[in-house]
C-alpha positions as semicolon CSV with decimal commas, in nm:
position;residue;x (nm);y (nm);z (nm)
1;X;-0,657;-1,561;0,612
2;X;-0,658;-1,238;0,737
3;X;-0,322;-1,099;1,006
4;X;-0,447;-0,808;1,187
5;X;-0,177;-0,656;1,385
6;X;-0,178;-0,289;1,534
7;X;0,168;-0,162;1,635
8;X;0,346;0,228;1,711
9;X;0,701;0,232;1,609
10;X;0,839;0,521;1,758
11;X;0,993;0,658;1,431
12;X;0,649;0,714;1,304
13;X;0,380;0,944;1,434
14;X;0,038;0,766;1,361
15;X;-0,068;0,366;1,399
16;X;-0,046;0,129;1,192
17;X;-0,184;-0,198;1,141
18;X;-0,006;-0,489;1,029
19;X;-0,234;-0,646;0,752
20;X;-0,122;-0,947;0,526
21;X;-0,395;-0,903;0,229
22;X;-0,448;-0,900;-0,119
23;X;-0,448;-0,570;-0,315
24;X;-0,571;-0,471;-0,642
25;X;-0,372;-0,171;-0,814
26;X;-0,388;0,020;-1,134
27;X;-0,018;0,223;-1,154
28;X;-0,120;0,536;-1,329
29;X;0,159;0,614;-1,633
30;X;0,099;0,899;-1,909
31;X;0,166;0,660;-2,180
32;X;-0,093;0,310;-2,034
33;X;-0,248;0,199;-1,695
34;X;-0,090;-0,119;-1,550
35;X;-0,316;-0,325;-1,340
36;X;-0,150;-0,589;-1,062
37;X;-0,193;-0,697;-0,785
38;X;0,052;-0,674;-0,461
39;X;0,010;-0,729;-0,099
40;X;-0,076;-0,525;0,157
41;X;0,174;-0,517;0,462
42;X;0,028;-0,252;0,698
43;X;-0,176;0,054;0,689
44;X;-0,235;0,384;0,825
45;X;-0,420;0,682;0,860
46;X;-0,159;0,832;0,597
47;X;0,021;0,531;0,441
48;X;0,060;0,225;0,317
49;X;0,306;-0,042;0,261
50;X;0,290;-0,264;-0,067
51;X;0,519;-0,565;-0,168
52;X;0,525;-0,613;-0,521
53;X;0,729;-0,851;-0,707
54;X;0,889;-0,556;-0,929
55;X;1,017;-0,171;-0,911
56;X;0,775;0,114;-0,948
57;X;0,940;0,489;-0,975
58;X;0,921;0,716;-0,694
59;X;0,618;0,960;-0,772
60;X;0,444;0,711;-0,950
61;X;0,073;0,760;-0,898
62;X;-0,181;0,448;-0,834
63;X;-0,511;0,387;-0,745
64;X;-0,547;0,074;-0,526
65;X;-0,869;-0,147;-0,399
66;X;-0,848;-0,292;-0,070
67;X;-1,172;-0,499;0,078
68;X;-1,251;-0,367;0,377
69;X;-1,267;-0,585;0,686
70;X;-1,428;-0,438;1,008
71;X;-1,081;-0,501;1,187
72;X;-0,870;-0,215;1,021
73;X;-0,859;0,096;1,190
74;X;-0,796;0,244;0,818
75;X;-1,085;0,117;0,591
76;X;-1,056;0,146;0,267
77;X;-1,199;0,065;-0,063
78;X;-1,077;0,318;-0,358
79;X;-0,778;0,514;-0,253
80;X;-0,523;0,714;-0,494
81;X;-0,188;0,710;-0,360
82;X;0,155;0,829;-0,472
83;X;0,458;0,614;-0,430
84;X;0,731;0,797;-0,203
85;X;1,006;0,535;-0,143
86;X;1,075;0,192;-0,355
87;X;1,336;-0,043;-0,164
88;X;1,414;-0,382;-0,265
89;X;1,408;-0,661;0,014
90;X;1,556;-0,965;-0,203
91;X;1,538;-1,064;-0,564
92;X;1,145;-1,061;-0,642
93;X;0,988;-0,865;-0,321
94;X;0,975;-0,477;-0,385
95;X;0,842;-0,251;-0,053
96;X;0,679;0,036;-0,195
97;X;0,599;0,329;0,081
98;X;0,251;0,489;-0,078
99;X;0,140;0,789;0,067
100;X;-0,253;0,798;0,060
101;X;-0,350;1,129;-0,144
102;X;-0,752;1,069;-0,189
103;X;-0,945;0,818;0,005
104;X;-1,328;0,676;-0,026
């Protein structure tokens, strides 16, 4: 189930590895908390990439839950993250760029 793939594009300065996985996330609003889920497409040390199936705001904050598998380089469980670019890649896939602000 699990797509473990660990790649340097030369745009970026850190690793990342190329993860197909289930996320839980809570997006953090003033007014209610909206939990969803959305899938993981890589990870790094400073980053992570989410499709979700709708728009989220840029500066959005979130908390997400990722099972850790022994594989990633980045382990994580409980992170908060803040959402720093939102692009759409068709009519229901989303690509949110989440910077990672406070990890467990």
């Amino acid at each position: 189930m699990y797509k473990f793939e660990q790649g340097f594009d030369d745009s970026r300065a850190v690793f990342r590895t190329m993860v197909n996985q289930e996320v839980s996330i809570i997006l953090l609003d003033a007014e209610a908390n909206i939990e969803t889920t959305a899938n993981c497409r890589d990870i790094s040390d400073t980053a992570i990439a989410l499709e979700l199936t709708h728009p989220v705001e840029i500066g959005t904050l979130l908390t997400l839950t990722l099972d850790s598998d022994d594989q990633l380089s980045v382990p994580l469980t409980d992170c908060k993250g803040r959402v720093l670019r939102c692009e759409q890649e068709s009519k229901e896939l989303f690509l949110l760029a989440v910077e990672i602000i406070d990890s467990e």
